[in-house]
DOBAKE-976328 format. One record per residue (C-alpha): residue number from 0; residue in three letters; y, x, z. Coordinates in steps of 0.05 Angstrom, whole numbers, m for minus. Layout:
BEGIN
+-----+------+--------+--------+--------+
! seq ! type !      y !      x !      z !
+-----+------+--------+--------+--------+
! NUM !  ALA !      Y !      X !      Z !
...
+-----+------+--------+--------+--------+
***
This chain:
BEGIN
+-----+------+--------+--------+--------+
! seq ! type !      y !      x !      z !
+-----+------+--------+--------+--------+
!   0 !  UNK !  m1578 !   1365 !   m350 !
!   1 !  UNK !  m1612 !   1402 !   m406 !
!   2 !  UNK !  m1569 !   1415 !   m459 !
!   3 !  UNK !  m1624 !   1401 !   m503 !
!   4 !  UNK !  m1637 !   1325 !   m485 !
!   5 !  UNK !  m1559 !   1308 !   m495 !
!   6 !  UNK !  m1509 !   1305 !   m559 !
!   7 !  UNK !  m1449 !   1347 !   m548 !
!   8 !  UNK !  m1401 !   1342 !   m598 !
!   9 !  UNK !  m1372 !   1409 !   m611 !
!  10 !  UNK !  m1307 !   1433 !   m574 !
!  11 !  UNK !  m1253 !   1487 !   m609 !
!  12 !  UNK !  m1191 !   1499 !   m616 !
!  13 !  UNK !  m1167 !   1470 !   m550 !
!  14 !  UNK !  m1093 !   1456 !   m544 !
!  15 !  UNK !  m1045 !   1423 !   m495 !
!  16 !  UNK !  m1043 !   1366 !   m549 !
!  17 !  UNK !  m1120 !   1359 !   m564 !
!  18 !  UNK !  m1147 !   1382 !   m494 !
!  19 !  UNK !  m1152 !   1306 !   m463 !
!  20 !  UNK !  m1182 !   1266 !   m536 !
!  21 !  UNK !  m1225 !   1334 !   m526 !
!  22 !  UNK !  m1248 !   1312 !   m452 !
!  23 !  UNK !  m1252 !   1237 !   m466 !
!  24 !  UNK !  m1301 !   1256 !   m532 !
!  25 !  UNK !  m1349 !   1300 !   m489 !
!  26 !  UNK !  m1351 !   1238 !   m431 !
!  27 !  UNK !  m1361 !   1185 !   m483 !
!  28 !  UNK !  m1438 !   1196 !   m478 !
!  29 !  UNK !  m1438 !   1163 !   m412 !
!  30 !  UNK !  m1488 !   1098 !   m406 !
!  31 !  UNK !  m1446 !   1060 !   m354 !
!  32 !  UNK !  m1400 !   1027 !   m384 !
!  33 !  UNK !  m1357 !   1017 !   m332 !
!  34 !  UNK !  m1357 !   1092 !   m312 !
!  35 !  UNK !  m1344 !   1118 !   m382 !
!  36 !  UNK !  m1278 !   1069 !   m384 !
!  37 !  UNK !  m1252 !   1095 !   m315 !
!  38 !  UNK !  m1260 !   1172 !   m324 !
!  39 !  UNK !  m1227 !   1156 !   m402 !
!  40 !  UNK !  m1167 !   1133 !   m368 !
!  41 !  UNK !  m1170 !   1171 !   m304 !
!  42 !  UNK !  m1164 !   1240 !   m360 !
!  43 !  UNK !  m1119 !   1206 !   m398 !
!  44 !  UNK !  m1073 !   1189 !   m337 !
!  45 !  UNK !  m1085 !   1255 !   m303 !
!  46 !  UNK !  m1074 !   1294 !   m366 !
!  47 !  UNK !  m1013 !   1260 !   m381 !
!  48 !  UNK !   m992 !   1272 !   m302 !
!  49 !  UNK !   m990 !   1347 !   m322 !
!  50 !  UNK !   m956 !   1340 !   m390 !
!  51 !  UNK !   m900 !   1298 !   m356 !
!  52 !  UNK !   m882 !   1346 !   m297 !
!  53 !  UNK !   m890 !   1403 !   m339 !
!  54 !  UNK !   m938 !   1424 !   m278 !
!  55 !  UNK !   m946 !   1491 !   m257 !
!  56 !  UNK !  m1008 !   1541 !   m232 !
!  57 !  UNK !   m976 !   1541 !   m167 !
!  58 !  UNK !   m964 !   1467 !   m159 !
!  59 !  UNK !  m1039 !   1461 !   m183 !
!  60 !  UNK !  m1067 !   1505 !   m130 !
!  61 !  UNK !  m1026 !   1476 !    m84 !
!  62 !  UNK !  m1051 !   1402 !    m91 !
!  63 !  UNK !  m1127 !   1436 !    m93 !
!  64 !  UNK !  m1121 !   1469 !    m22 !
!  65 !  UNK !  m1079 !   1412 !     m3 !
!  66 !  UNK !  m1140 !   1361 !    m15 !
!  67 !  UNK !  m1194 !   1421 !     13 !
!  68 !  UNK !  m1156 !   1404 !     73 !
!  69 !  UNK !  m1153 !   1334 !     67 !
!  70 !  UNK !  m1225 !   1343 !     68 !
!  71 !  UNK !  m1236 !   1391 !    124 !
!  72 !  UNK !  m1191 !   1345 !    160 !
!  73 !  UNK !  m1251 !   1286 !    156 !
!  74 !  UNK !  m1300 !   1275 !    215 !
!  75 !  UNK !  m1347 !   1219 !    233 !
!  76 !  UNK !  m1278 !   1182 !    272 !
!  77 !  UNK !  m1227 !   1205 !    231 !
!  78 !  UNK !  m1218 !   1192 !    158 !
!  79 !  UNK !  m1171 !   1237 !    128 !
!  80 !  UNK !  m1172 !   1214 !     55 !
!  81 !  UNK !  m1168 !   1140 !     73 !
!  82 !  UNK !  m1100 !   1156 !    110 !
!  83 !  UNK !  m1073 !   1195 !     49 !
!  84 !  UNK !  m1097 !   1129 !      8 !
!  85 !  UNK !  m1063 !   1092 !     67 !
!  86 !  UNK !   m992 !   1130 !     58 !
!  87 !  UNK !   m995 !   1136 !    m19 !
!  88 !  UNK !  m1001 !   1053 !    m19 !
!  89 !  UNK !  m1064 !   1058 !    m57 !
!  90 !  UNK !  m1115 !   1028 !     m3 !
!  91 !  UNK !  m1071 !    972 !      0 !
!  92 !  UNK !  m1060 !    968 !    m80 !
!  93 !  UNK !  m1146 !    964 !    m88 !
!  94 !  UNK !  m1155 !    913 !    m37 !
!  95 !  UNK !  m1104 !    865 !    m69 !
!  96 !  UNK !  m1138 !    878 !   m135 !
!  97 !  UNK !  m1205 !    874 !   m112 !
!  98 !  UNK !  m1197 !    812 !    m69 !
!  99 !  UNK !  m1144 !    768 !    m97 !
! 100 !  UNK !  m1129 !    712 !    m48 !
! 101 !  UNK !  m1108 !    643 !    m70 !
! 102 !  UNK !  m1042 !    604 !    m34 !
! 103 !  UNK !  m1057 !    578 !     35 !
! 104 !  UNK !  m1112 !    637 !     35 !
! 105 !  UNK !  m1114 !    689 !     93 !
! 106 !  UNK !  m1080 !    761 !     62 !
! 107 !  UNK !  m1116 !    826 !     63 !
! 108 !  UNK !  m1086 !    891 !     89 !
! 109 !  UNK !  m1109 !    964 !    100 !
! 110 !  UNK !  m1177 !    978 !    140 !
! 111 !  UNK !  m1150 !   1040 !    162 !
! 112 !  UNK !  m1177 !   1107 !    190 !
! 113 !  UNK !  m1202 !   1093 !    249 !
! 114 !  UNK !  m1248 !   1028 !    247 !
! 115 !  UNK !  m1309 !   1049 !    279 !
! 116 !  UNK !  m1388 !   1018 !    279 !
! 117 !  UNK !  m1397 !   1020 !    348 !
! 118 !  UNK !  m1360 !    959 !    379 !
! 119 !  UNK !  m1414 !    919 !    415 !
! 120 !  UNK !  m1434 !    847 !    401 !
! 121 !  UNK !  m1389 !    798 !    453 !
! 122 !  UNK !  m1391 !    735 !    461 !
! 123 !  UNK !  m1325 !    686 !    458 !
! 124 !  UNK !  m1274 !    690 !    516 !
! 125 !  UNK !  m1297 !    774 !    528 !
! 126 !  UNK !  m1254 !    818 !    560 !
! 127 !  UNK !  m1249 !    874 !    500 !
! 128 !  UNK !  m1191 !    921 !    528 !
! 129 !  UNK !  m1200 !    954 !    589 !
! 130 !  UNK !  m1147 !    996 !    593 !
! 131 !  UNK !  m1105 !    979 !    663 !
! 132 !  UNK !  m1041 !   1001 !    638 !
! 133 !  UNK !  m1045 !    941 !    578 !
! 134 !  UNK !  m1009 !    881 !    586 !
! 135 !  UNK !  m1056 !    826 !    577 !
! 136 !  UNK !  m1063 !    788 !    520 !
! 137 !  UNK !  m1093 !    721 !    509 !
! 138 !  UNK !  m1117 !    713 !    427 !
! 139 !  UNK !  m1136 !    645 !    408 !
! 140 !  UNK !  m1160 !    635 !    338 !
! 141 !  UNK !  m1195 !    597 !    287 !
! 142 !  UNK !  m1238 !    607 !    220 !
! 143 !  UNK !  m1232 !    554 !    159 !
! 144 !  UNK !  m1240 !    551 !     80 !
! 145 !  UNK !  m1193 !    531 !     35 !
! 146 !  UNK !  m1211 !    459 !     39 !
! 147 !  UNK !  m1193 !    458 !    116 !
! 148 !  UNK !  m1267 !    459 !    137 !
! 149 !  UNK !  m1289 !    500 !    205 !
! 150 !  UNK !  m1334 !    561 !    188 !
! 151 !  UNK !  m1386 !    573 !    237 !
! 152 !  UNK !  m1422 !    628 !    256 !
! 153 !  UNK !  m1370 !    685 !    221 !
! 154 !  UNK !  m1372 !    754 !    240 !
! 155 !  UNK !  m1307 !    778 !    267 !
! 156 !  UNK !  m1305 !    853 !    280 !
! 157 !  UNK !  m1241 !    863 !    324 !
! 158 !  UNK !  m1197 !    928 !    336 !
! 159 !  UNK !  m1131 !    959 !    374 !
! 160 !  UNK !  m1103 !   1015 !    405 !
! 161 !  UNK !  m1095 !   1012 !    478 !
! 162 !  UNK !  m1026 !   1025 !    503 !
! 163 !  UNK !  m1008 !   1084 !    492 !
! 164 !  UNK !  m1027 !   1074 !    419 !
! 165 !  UNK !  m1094 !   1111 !    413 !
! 166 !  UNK !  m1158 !   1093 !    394 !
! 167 !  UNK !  m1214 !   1098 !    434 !
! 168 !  UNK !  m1244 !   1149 !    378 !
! 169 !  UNK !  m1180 !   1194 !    386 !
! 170 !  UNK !  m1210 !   1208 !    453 !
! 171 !  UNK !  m1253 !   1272 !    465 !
! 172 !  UNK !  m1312 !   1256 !    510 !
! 173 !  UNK !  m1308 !   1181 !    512 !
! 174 !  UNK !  m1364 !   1152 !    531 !
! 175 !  UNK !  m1348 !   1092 !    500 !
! 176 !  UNK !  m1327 !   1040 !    455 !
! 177 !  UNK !  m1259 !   1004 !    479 !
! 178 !  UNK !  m1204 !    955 !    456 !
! 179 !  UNK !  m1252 !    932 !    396 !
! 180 !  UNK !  m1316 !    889 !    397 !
! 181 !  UNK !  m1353 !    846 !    350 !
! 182 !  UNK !  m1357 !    767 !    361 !
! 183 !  UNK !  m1377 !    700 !    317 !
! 184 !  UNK !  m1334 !    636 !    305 !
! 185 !  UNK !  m1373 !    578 !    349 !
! 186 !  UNK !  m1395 !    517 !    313 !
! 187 !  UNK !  m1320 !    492 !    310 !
! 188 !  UNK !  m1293 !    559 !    275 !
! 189 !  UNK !  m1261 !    575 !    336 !
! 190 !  UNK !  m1268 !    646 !    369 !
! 191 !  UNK !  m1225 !    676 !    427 !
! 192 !  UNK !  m1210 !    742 !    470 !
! 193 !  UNK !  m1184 !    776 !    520 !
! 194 !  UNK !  m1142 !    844 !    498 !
! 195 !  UNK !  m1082 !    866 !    515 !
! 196 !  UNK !  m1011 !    863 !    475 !
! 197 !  UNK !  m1008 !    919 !    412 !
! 198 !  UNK !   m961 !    968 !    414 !
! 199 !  UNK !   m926 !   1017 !    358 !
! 200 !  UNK !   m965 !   1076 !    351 !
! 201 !  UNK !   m962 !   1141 !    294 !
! 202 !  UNK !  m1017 !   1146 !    247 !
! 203 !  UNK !  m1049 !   1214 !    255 !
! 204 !  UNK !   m999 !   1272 !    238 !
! 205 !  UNK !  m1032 !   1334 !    261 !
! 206 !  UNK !  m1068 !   1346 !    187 !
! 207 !  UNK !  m1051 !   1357 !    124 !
! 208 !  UNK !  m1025 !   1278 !    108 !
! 209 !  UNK !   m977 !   1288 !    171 !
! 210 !  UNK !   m947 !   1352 !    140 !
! 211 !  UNK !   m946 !   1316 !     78 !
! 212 !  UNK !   m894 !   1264 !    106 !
! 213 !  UNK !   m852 !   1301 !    138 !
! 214 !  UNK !   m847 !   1334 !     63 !
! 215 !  UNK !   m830 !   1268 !     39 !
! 216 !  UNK !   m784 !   1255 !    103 !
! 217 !  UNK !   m815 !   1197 !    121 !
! 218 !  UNK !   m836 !   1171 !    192 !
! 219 !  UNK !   m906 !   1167 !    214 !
! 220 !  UNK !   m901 !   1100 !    255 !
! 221 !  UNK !   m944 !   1037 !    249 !
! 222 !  UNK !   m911 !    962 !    277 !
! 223 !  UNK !   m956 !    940 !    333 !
! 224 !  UNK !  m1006 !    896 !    297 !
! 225 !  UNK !  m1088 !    883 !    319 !
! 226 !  UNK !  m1142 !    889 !    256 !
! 227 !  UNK !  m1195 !    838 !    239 !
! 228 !  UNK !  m1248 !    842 !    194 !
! 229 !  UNK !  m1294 !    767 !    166 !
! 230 !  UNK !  m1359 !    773 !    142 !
! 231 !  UNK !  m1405 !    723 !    116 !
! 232 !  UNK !  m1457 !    707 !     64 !
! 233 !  UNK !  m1420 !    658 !      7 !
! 234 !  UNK !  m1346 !    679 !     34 !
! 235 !  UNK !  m1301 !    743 !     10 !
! 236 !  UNK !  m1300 !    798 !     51 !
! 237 !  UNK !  m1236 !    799 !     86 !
! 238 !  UNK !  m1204 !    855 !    119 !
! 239 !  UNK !  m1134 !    854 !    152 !
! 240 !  UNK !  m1093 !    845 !    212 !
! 241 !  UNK !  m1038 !    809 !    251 !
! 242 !  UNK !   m968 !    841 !    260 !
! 243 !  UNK !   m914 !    824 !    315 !
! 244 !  UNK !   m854 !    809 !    294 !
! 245 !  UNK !   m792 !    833 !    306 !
! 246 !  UNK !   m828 !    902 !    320 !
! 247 !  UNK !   m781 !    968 !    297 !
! 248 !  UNK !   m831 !    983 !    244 !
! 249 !  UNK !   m836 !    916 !    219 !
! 250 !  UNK !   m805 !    939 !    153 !
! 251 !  UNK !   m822 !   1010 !    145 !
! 252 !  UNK !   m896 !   1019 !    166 !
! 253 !  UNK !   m921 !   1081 !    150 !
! 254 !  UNK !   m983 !   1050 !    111 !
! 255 !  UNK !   m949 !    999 !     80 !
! 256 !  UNK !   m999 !    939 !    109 !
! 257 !  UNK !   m945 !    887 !    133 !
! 258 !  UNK !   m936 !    831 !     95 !
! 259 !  UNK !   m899 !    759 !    114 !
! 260 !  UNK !   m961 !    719 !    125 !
! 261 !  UNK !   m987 !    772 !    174 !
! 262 !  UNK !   m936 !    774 !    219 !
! 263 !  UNK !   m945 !    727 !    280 !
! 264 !  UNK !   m894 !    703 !    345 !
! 265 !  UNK !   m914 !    738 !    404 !
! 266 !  UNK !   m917 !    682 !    457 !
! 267 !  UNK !   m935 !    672 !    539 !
! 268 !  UNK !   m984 !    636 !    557 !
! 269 !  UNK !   m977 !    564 !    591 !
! 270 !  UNK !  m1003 !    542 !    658 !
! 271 !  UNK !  m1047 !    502 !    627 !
! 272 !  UNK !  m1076 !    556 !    584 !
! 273 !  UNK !  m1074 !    598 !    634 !
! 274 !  UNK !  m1125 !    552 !    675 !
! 275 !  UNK !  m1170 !    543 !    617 !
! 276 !  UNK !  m1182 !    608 !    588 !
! 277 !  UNK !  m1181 !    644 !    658 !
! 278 !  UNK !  m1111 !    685 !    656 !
! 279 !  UNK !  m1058 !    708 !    690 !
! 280 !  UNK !   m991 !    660 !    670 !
! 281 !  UNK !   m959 !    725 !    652 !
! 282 !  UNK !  m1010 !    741 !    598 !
! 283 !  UNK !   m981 !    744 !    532 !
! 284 !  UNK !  m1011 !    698 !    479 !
! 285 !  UNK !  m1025 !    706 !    401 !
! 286 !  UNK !  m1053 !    649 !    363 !
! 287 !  UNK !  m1068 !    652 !    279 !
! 288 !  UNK !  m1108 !    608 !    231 !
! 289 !  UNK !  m1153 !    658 !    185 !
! 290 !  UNK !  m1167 !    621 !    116 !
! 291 !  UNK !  m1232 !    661 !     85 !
! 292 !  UNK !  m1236 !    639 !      7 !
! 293 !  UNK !  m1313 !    633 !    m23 !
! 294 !  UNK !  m1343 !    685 !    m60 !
! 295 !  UNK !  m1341 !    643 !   m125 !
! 296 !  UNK !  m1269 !    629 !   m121 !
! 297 !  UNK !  m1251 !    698 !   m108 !
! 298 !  UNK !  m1291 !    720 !   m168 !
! 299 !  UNK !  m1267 !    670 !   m216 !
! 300 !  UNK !  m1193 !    698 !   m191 !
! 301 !  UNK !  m1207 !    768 !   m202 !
! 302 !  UNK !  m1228 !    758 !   m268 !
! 303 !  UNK !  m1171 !    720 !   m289 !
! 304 !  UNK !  m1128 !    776 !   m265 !
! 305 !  UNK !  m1156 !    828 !   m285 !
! 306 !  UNK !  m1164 !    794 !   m360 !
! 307 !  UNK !  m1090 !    775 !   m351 !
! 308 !  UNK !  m1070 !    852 !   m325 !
! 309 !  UNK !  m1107 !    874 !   m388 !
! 310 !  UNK !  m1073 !    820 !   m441 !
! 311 !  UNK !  m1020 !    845 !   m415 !
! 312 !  UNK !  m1023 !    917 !   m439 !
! 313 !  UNK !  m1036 !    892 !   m502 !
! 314 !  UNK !  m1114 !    914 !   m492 !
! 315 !  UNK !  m1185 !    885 !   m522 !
! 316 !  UNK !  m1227 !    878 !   m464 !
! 317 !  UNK !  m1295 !    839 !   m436 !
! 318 !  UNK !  m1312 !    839 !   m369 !
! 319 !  UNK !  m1374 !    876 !   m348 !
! 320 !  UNK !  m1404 !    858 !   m280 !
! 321 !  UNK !  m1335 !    821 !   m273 !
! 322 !  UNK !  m1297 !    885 !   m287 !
! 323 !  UNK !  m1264 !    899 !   m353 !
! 324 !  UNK !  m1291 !    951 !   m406 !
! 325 !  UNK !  m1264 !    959 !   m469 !
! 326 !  UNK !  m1290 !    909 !   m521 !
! 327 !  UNK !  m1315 !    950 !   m582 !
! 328 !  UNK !  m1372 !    898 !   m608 !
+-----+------+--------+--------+--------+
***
């Protein structure tokens, strides 16, 4: 920008103690509201990050190559900087924020790195797993709001590994899409599949987020689980996914996306199922009923938290396009 068409206040005499009211004085010019709050803390926070540690050159050139590589790491199928969100807990810390769910409400979790936009449009009862060495899986679910009512016509993009615990995207020369498709909730909520059972599986540790754990001495392993993601006009966007219990990672996944609500009985299908839906008897079977909450009652809950969070740190906000801002009128 020309230097001529903005206000700078003058800078001098920079110290360790005056460097970040410095920083937040020459950013206070910004319009957005919103933006000028969240760089004031993220320099504050940051700044005070440095002070604490007492950090060093060294250790500040090594976290800059360290996210260069993060970012070199990225590709069209692979998401480097969502999996270091992933293992750092903070994907799963913005979704709770950002989509607070009421009781009897379906939970969020993390999308992960690997969801991809080219699962094709199937319709209910589709085989979406091809992989022969799966062991078939019969999914039987249904959609409702919080008042118990079916919800018709939802968009349900679906997702897994296949047994070995890959995605198809992990795959060089695929030709492609498999173990994920996209389907919609019939007139009675209800929508169904055809997959096969989900297995453990290690988040991808050939980059710099897998050399980071091992750092840290922690595992890379996920708990066999199968992600869902709800869309439709008037409802919350939902993203999360259903865990088998009693799985060895149950308690220590490597993303930290289990929670109680998520985790679902892994069960066989009965003859009579088996004749209905058009699979073997020896097909495992997992059932769940997803709650979506409305947009409006999401909204009116994230505003009440985030007013709450902000009472709570003894701070004068507003909200500004439902998202707090300091309140300097």
């Amino acid at each position: 920008m020309d230097p001529s068409l903005v206000n700078v206040p003058p800078l001098k005499n920079l110290t360790i103690d005056n460097i970040t009211d410095n920083v937040k004085l020459i950013n206070s010019n910004c319009e957005n509201p919103r933006l000028k709050y969240i760089l004031e803390r993220l320099v504050q926070h940051l700044h005070d990050f440095a002070r604490e540690t007492r950090l060093s050159h060294e250790e500040w050139m090594t976290g800059l190559l360290f996210l260069t590589a993060v970012g070199q790491k990225c590709t069209d199928v692979r998401q480097e900087f969502i999996l270091l969100s992933d293992i750092l807990g903070l994907s799963l810390l913005v979704d709770s924020i950002d989509h607070p769910k009421p009781p009897a409400s379906t939970e969020g979790t993390v999308l992960g790195p690997f969801h991809s936009h080219e699962a094709e449009i199937e319709p209910n009862g589709a085989q979406i797993a091809h992989d022969p060495d799966g062991e078939p899986c019969l999914v039987l679910c249904t959609i409702k709001d919080t008042d118990g009512k079916p919800i018709s016509d939802v968009k349900i993009d679906i997702w897994e590994t296949d047994s070995k615990g890959f995605y198809d995207v992990q795959y060089p020369g695929r030709e492609g899409p498999d173990q994920r498709a996209v389907m919609h909730s019939d007139e009675k909520g209800i929508f169904w599949f055809k997959a096969i059972t989900p297995v453990p599986y290690p988040i991808p540790a050939d980059g710099p987020v897998g050399k980071l754990l091992i750092e840290l001495r922690r595992h890379c392993y996920r708990p066999s689980h199968m992600h869902f993601m709800f869309e439709k006009v008037g409802f919350d966007h939902l993203i999360t996914a259903l865990y088998l219990r009693g799985d060895p990672y149950e308690t220590s996944d490597a993303v930290f996306g289990v929670k109680d609500s998520l985790i679902v009985d892994l069960k066989t299908v009965s003859s009579d199922q088996a004749r209905e839906y058009g699979v073997s008897e020896k097909s495992r079977l997992i059932t769940y009923d997803f709650v979506l909450v409305s947009e409006e009652e999401s909204r009116k809950l994230q505003e009440k938290n985030a007013m709450d969070a902000m009472k709570a740190l003894g701070r004068k906000m507003k909200l500004y396009n439902g998202l707090p801002i300091p309140d300097v009128d």
